[in-house]
N, C-alpha and C positions, 0 to 999 in steps of 0.2 A: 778623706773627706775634710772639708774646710767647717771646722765647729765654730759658734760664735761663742766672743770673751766671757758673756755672762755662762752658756752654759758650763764652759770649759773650768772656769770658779767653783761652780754647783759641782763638777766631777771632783777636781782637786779636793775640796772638801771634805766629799762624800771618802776618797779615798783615804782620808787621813785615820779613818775611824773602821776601816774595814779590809776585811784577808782577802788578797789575789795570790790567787794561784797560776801557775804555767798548766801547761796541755801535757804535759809528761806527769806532775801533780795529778791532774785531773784523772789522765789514764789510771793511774796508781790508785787514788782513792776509789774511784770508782768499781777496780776490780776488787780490791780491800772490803770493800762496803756493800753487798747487793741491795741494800736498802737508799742507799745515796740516792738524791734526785737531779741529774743533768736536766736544768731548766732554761728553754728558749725563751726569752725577754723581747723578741722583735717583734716588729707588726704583724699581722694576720697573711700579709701578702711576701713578707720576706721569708718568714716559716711554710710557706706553700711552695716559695722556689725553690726549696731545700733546706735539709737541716738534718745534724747528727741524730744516727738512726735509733738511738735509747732515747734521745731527748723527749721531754715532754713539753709540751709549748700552756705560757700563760705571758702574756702579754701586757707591756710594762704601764698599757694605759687601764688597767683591770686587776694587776697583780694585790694592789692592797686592799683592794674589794675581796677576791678571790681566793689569796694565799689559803688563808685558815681553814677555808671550806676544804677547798683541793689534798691539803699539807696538813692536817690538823693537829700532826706529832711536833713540837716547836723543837723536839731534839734531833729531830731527821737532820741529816747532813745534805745539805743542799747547793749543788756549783751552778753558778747563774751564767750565760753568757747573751749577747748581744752581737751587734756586729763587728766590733771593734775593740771591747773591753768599757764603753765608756757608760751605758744607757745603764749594764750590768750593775756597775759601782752605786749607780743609784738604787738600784732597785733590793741591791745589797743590805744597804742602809734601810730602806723600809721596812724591810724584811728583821730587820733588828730590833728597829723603833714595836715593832709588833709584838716581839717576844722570840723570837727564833734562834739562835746559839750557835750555832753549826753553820753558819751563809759564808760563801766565797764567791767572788768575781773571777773569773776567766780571765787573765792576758791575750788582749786581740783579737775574743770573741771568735765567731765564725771564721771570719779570715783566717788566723792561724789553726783553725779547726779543719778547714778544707788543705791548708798550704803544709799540715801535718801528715797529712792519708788519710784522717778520721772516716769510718766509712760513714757514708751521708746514703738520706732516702731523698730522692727527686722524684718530681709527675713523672 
């Protein structure tokens, strides 16, 4: 996907200040953790074409409305992903700004989630 300058600034930034993780990480914590939250960050219609079949979808135009309600322990461990790693990084960051301890972004989001075998639920 072709990002624009300004957003691609707002990730870089965003990254400077927050844990990404690989998809081998993810596996690992995840089974480490049964309380962990694999969190989808895309839109309404990108989580309907599909998505890893533990995830939980909250949506990154509603996430900082919604986190606290949903997530209310700020010490859950929480892996965010998106479609690509990039919308993740942000929401990463909010998620911090809020009080939450425990947020990682995903490297590659979805993509490398499907291009790993992750088993995924589709319609």
């Amino acid at each position: 996907m072709d990002h624009s300058t300004g957003f691609l600034a707002l990730v870089n930034d965003a990254k400077r200040r927050i844990n990404e993780i690989s998809v081998a990480e993810a596996r690992a914590r995840l089974a480490l953790n049964p309380k962990a939250v694999l969190l989808d960050v895309r839109e309404d219609h990108e989580w309907q074409q599909g998505h890893a079949t533990e995830a939980v979808h909250l949506g990154k135009g509603i996430l900082d409305r919604d986190l606290e309600r949903l997530h209310p322990d700020k010490s859950v461990e929480i892996i965010m992903y998106c479609g690509g790693g990039f919308r993740s990084a942000l929401t990463c960051e909010v998620a911090q700004k809020l009080g939450y301890q425990n947020v990682s972004s995903l490297i590659g989001g979805y993509k490398l989630l499907v291009e790993s075998g992750w088993p995924m639920a589709t319609p």
